[in-house]
MIKE-837445 format. One record per residue: residue number from 0; residue in one letter; y negated, z, x of N, C-alpha, C, O in turn. Coordinates in pm, 1 decimal, padded with zeros to 6 digits. Atoms other than C-alpha are relative to their C-alpha. Example, Ala and Ser with C-alpha at 12.3 -4.5 7.8 and 13.67 -1.06 7.14 Angstrom:
BEGIN
     n   res         nY         nZ         nX        caY        caZ        caX         cY         cZ         cX         oY         oZ         oX
     0     A    00119.0    00000.0    00089.0    00450.0    00780.0    01230.0   -00120.0    00000.0    00090.0   -00118.1    00066.5    00193.6
     1     S    00119.0   -00006.0   -00082.0    00106.0    00714.0    01367.0   -00109.0    00073.0   -00077.0   -00219.8    00089.9   -00026.1
This chain:
BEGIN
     n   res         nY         nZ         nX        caY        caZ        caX         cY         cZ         cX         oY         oZ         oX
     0     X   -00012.8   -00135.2   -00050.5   -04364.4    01414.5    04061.5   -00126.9    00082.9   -00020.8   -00125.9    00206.0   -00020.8
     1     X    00110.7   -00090.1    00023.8   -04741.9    01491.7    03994.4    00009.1    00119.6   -00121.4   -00075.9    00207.5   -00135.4
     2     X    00006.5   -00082.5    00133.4   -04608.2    01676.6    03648.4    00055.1    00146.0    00066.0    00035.1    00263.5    00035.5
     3     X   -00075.9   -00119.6   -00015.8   -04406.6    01883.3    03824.0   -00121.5    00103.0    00089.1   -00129.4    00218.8    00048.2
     4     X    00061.0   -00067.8   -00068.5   -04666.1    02020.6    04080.2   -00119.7    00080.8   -00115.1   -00167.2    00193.9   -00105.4
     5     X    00117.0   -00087.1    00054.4   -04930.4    02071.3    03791.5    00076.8    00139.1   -00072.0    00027.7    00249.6   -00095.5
     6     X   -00072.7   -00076.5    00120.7   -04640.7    02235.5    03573.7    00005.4    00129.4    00129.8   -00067.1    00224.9    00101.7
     7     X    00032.2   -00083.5   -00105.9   -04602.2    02459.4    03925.2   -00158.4    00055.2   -00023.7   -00141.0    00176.6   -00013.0
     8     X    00129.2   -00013.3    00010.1   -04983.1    02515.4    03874.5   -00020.6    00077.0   -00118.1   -00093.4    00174.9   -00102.1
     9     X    00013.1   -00041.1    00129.8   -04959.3    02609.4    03481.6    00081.9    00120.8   -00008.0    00046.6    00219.4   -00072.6
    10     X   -00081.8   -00173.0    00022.2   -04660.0    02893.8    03532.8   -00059.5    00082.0    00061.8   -00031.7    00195.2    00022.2
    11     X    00045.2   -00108.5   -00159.5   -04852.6    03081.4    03854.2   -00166.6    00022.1   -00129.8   -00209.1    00137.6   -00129.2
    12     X    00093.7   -00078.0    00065.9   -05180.4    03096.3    03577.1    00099.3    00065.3   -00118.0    00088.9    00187.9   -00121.8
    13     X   -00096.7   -00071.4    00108.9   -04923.0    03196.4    03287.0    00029.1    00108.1    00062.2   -00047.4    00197.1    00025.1
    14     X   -00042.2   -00129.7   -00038.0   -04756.2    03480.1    03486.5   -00123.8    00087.1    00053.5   -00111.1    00208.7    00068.6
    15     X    00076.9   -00079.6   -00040.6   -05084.4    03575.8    03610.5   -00102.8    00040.3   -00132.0   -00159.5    00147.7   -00152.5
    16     X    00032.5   -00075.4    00166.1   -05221.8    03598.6    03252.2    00083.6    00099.2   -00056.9    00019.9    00198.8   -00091.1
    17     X   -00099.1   -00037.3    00063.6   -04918.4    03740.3    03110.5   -00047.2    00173.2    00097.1   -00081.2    00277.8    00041.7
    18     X   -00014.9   -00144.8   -00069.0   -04938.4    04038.3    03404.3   -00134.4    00059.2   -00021.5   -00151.2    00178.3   -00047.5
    19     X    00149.1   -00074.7   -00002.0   -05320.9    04081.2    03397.0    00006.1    00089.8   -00189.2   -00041.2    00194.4   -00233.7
    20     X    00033.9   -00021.1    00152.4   -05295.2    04120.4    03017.7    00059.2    00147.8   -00003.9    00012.7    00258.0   -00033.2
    21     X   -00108.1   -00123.0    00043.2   -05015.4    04347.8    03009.6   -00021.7    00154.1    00054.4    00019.9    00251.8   -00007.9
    22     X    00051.6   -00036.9   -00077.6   -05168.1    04547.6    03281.1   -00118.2    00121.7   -00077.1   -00106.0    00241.2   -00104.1
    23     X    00107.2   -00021.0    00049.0   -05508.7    04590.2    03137.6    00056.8    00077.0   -00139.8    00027.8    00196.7   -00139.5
    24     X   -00031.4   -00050.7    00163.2   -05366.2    04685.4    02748.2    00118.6    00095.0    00023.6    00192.4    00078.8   -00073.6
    25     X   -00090.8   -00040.8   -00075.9   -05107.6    04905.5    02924.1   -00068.5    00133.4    00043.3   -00084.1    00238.6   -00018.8
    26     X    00064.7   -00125.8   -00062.4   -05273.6    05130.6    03145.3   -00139.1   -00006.2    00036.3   -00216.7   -00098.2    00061.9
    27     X    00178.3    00004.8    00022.4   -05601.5    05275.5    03152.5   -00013.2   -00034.7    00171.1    00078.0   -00042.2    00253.4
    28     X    00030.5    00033.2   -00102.4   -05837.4    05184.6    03451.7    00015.5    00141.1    00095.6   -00024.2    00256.3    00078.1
    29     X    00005.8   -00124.3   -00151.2   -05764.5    05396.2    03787.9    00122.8    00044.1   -00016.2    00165.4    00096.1    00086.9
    30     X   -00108.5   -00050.0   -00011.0   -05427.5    05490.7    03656.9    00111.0   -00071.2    00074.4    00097.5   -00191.1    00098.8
    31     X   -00137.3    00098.6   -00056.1   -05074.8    05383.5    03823.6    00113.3    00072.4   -00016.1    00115.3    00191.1   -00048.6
    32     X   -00154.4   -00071.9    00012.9   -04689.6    05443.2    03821.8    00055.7   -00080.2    00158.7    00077.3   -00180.6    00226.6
    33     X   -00071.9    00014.9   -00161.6   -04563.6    05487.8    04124.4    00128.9   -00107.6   -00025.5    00168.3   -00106.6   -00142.1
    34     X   -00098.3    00051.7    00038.1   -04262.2    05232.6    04155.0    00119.2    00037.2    00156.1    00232.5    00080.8    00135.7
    35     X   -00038.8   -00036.3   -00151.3   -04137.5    05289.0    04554.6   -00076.4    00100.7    00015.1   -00184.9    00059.1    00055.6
    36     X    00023.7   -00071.8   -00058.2   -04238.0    05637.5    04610.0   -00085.1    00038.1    00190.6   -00022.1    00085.9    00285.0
    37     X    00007.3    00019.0   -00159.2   -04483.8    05615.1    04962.2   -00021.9   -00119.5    00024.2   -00065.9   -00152.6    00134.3
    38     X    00004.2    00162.7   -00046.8   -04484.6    05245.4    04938.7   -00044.8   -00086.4   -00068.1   -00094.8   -00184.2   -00012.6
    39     X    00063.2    00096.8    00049.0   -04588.1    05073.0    04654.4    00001.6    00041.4   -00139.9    00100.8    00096.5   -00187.7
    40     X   -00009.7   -00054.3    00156.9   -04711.1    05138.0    04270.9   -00091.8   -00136.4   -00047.6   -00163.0   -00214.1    00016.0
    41     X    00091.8    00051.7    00063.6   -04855.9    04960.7    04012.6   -00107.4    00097.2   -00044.4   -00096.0    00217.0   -00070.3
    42     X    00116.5   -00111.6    00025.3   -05226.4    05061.9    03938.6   -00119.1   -00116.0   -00070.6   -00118.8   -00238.2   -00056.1
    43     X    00073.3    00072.3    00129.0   -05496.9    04941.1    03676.1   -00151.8   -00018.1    00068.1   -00243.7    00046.4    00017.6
    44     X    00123.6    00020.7   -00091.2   -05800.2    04811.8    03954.1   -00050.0   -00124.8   -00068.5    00022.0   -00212.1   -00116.9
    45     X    00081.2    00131.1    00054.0   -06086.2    04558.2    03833.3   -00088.4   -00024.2    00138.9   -00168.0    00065.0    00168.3
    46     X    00071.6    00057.1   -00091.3   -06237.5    04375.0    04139.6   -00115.2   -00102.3   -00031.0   -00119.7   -00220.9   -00063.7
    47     X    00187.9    00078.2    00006.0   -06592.2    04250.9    04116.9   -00006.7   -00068.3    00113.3   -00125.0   -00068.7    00147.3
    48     X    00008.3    00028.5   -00115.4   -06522.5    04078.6    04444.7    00055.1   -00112.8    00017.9    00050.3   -00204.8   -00063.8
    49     X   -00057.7    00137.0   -00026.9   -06341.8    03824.8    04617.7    00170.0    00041.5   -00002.0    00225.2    00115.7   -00083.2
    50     X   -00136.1   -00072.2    00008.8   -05968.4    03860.7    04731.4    00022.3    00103.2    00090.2   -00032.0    00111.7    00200.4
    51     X    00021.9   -00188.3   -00083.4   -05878.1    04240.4    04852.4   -00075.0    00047.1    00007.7   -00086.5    00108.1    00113.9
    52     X    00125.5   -00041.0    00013.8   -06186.4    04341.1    04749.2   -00142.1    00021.3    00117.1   -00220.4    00111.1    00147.9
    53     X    00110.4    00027.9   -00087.2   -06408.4    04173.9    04996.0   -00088.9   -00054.6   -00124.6   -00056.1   -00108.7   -00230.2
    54     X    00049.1    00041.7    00058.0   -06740.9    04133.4    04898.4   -00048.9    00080.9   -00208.2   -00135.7    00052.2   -00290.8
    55     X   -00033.2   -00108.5    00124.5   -06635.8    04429.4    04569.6   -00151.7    00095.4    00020.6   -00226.4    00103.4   -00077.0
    56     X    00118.8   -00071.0    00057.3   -06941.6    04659.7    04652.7   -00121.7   -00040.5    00042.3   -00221.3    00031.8    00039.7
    57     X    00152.8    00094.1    00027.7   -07213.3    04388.4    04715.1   -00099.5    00046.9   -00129.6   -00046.8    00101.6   -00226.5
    58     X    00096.8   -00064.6    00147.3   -07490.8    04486.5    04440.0   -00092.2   -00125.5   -00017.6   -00191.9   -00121.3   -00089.7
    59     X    00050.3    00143.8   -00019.3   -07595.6    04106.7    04510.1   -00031.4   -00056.0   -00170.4    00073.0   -00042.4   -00234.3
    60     X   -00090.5    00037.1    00135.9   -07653.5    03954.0    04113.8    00062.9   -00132.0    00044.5    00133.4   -00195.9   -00033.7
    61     X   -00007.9    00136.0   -00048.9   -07599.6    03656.8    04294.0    00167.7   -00015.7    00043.6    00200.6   -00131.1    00070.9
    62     X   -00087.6   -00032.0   -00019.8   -07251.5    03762.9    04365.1    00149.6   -00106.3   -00083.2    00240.0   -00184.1   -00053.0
    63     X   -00121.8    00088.8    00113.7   -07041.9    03637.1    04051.5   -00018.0   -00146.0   -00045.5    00055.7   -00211.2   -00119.4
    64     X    00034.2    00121.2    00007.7   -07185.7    03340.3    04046.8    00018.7   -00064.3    00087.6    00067.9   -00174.4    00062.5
    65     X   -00028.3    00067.2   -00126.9   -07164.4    03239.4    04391.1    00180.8    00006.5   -00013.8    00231.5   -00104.7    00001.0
    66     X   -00106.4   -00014.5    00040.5   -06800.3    03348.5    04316.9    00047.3   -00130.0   -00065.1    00096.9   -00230.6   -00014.4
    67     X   -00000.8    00129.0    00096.6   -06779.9    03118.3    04036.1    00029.3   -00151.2    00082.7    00132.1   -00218.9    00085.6
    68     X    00002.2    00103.5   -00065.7   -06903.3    02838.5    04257.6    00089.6   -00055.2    00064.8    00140.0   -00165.0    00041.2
    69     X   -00093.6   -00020.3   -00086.7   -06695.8    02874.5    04492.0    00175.4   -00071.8   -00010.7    00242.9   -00164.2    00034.7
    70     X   -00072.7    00045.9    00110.4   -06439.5    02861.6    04287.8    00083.3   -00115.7   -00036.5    00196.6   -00161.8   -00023.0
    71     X   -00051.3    00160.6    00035.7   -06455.4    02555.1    04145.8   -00042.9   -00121.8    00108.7   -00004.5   -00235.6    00081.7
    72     X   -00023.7    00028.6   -00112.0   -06519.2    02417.3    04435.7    00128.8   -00019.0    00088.0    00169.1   -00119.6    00146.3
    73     X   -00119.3   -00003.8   -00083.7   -06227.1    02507.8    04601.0    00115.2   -00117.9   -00154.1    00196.0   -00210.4   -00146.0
    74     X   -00129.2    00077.4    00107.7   -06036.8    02382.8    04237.1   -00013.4   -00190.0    00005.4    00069.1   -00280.8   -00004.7
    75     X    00031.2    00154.2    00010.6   -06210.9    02044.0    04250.2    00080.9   -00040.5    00203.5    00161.4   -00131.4    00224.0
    76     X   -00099.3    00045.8   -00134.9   -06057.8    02005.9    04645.0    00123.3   -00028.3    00025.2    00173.5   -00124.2    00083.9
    77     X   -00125.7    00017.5    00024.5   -05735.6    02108.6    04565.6    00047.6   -00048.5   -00141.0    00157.1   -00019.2   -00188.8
    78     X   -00065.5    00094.6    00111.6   -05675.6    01922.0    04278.7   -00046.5   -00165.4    00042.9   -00035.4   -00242.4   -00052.5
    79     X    00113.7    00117.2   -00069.8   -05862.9    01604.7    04462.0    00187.0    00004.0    00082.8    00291.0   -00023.2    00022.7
    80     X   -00119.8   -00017.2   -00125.5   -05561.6    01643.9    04733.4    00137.9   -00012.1   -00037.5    00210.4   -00103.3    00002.2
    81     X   -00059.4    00030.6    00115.2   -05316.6    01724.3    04478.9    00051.7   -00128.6   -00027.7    00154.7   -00180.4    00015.2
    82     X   -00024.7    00112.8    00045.7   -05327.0    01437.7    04326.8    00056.9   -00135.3    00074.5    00133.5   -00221.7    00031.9
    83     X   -00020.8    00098.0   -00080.7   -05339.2    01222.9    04655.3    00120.6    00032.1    00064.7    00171.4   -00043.1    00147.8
    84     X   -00131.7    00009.6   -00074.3   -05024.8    01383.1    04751.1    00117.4   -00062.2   -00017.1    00135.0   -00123.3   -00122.6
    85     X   -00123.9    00127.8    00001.1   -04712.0    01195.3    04802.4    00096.3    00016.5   -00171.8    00112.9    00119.1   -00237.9
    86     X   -00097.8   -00035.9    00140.1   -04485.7    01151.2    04470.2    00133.7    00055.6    00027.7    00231.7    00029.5   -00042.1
    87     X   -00144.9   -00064.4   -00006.3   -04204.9    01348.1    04607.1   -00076.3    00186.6    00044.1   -00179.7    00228.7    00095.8
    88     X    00051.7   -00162.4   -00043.5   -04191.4    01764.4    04628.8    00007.7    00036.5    00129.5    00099.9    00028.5    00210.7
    89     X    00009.2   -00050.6   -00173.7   -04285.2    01886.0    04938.4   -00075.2    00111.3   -00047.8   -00138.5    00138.9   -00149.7
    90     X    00118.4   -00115.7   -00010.4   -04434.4    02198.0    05070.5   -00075.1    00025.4   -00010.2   -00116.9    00137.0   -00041.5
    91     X    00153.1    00017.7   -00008.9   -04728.1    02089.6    05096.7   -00058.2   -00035.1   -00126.0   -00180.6   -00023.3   -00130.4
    92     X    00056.8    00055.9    00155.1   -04782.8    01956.5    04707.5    00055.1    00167.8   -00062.0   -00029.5    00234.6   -00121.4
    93     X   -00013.5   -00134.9    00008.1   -04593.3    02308.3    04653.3   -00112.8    00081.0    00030.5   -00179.3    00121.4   -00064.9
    94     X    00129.1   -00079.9   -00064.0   -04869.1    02500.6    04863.7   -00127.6   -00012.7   -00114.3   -00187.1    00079.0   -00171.0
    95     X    00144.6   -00013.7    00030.5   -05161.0    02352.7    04706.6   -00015.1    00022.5   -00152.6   -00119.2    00060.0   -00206.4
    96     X   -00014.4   -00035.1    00142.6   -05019.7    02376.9    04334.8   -00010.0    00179.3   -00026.9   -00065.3    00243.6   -00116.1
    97     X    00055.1   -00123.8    00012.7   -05008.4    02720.7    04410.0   -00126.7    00083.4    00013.8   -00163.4    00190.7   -00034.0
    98     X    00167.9   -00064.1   -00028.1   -05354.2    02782.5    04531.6   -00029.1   -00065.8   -00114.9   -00028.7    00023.8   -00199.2
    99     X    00049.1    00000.8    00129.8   -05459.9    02603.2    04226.7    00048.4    00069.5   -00124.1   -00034.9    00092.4   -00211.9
   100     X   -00040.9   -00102.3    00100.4   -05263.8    02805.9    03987.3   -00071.1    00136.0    00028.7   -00141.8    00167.9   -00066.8
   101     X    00066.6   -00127.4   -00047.9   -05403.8    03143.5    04148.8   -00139.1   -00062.4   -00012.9   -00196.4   -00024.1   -00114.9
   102     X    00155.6   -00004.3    00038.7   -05758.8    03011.9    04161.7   -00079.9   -00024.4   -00144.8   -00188.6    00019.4   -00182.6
   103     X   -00025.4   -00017.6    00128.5   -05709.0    02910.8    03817.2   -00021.1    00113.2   -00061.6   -00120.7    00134.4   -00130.8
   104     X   -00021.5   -00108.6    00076.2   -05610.6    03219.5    03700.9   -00081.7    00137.3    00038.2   -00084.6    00240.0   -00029.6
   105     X    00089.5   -00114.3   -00044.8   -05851.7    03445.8    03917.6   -00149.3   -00073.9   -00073.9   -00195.1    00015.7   -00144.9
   106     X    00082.7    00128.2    00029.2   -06148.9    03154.6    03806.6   -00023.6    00059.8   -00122.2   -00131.4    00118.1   -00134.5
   107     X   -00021.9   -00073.2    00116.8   -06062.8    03286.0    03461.0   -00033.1    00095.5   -00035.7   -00094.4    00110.0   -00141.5
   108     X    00076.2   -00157.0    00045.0   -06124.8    03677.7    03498.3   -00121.5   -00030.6    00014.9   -00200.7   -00004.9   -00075.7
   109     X    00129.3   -00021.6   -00009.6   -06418.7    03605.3    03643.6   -00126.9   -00062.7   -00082.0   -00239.6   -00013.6   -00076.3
   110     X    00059.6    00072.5    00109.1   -06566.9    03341.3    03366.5    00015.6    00117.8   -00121.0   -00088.0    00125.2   -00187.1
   111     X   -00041.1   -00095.3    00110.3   -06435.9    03620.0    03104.3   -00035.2    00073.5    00031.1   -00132.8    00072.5   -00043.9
   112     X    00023.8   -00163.9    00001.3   -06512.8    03972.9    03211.2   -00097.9    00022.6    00151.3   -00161.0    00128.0    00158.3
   113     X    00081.5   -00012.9   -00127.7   -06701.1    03921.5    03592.7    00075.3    00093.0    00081.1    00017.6    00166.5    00161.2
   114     X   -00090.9   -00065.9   -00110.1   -06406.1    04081.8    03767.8    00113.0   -00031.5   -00030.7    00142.4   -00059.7   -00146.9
   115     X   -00179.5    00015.8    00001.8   -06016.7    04033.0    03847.1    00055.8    00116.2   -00018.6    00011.5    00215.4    00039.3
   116     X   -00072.1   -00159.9    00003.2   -05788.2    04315.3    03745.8    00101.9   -00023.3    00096.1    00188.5   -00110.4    00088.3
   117     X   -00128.9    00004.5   -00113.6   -05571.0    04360.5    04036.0    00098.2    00097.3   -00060.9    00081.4    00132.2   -00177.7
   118     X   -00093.3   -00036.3    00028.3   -05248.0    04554.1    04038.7    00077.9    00057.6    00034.7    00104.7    00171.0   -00005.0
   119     X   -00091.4   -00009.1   -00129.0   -05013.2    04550.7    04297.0   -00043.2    00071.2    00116.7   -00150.0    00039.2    00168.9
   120     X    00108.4   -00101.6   -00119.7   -05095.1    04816.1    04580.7    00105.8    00070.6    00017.3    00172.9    00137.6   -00061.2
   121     X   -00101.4   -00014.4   -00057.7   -04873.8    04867.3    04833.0   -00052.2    00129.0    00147.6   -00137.4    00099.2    00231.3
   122     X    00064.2   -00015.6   -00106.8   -04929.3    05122.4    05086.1    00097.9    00088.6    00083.2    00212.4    00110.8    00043.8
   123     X   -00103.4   -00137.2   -00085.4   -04784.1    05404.0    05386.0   -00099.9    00115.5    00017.0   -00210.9    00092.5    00064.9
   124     X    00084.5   -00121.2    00027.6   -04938.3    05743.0    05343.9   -00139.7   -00018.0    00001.8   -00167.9    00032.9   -00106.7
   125     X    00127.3   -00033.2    00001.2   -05308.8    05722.0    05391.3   -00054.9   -00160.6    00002.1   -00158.1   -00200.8   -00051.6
   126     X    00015.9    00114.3   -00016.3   -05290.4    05373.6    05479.8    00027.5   -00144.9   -00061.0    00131.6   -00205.4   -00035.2
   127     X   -00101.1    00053.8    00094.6   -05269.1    05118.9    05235.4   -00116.8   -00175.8    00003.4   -00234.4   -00191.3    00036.3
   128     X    00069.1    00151.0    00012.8   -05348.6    04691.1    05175.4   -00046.3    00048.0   -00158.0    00013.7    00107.2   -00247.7
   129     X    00014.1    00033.8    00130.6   -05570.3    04639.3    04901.7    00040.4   -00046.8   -00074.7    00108.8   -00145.6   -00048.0
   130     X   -00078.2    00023.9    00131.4   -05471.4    04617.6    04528.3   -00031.8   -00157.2   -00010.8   -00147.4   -00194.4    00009.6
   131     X   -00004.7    00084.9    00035.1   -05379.2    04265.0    04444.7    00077.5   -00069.7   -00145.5    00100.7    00000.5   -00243.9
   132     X   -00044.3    00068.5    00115.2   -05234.8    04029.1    04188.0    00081.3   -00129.8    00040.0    00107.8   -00189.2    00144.5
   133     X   -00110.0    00169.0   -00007.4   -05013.1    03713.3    04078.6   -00057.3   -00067.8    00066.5   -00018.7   -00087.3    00181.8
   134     X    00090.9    00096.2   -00052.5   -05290.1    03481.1    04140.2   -00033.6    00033.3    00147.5   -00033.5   -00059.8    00228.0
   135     X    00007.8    00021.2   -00132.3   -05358.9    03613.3    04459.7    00119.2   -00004.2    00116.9    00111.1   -00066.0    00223.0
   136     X   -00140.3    00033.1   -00035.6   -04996.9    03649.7    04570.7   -00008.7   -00174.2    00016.7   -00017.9   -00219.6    00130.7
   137     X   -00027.5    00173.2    00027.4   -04975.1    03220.0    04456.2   -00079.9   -00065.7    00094.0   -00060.1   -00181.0    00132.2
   138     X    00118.1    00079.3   -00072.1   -05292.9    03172.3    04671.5    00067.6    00049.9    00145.6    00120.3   -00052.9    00188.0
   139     X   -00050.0   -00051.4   -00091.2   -05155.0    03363.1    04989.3    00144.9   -00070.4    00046.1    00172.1   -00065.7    00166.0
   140     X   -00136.9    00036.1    00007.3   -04793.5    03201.2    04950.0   -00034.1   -00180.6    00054.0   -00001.5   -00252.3    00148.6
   141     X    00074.3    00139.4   -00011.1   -04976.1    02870.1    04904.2   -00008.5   -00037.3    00205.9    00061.2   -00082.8    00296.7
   142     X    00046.6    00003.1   -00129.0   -05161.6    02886.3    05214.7    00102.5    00027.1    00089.9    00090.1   -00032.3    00197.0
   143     X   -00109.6   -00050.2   -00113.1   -04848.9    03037.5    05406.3    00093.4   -00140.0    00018.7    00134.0   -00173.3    00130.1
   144     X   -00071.6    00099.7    00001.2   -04653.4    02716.5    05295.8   -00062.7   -00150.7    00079.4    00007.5   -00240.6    00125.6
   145     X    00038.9    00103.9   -00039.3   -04925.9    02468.7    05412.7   -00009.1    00003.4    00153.6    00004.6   -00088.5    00234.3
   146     X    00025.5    00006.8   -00175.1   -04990.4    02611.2    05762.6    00154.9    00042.3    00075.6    00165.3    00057.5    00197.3
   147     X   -00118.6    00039.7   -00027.8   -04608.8    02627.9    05774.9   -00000.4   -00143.9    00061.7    00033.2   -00162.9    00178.6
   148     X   -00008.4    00084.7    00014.9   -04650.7    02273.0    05715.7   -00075.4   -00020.6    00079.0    00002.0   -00023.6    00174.6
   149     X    00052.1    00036.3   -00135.4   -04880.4    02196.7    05974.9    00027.4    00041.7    00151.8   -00012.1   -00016.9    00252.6
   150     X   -00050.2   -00015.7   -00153.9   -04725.1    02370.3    06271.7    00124.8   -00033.4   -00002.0    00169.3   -00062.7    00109.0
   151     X   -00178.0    00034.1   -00041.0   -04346.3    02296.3    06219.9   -00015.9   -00148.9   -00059.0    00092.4   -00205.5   -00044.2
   152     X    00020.1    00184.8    00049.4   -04445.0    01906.0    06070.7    00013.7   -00047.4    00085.5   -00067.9   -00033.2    00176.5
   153     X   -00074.8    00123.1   -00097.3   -04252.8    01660.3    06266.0   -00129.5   -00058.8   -00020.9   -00197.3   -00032.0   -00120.1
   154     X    00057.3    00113.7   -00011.2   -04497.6    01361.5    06400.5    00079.8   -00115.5   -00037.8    00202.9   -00115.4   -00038.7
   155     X   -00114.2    00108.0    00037.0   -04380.1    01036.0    06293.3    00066.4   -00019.9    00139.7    00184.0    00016.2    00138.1
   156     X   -00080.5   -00009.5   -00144.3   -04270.3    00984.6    06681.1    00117.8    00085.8   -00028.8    00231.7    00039.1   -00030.0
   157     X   -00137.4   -00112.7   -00008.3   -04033.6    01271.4    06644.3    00091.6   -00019.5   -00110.3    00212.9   -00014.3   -00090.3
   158     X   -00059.5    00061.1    00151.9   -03924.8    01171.6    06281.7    00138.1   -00114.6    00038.9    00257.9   -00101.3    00014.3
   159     X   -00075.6    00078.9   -00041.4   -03798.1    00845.8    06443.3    00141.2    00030.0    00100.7    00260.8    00004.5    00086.4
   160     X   -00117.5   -00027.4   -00107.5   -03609.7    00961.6    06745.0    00112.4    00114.3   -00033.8    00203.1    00137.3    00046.2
């Protein structure tokens, strides 16, 4: 079952290549097309930062590198874990294939160009979540699936009875 979680891992950087690319060679930077009128457009943002642009107007040089670190850090954990997870699909081998596909694929802008092109930017009149992406979508989803998995996870006690 480990093929399947990495192959989970290899489509979430593919679609997040595929969109960054298309994105970037597409529309110029700062532009967008509205898609939901009021609610949500696509728009052509490069983040020098972390995710939702924490950390974006640091002037640190120490910044993209610590980034970097970070990084692979987090990739060497979850692929460490990964691996030790059970040979059947679960949520939880789900979850963390996705945070490694997204850190993957954010890991990437920032080895290549020293920023992520975000995308996605959703907002209500004045008020809006920062512009994001695939990869950070996969990392967010991830994480939503594991701490699923830790508060609704039967104990073996409860399993039994």
């Amino acid at each position: 079952m480990r093929k399947y979680h990495f192959l989970i891992a290899l489509l979430v950087v593919a679609l997040d290549r595929v969109t960054k690319w298309t994105i970037a060679h597409r529309l110029s930077l700062h532009d967008s097309i509205p898609v939901i009128p009021g609610f949500f457009r696509i728009i052509h943002t490069e983040n020098p930062g972390a995710a939702f642009g924490i950390f974006a107007d640091s002037p640190s040089a120490w910044k993209v590198g610590l980034l970097i670190g970070f990084s692979i850090i987090a990739l060497v954990i979850v692929s460490a874990m990964l691996w030790k997870s059970s040979h059947t699909l679960t949520s939880t081998g789900i979850g963390l294939s996705l945070i490694l596909g997204g850190a993957i694929g954010n890991l990437w802008d920032r080895l290549v160009s020293r920023h992520v092109v975000d995308f996605l930017l959703f907002y209500v009149g004045h008020y809006q979540w920062p512009a994001f992406n695939v990869a950070d979508s996969a990392i967010v989803v991830g994480a939503g699936l594991l701490v699923f998995e830790i508060v609704f996870a039967k104990s073996p006690s409860q399993q039994s009875a």
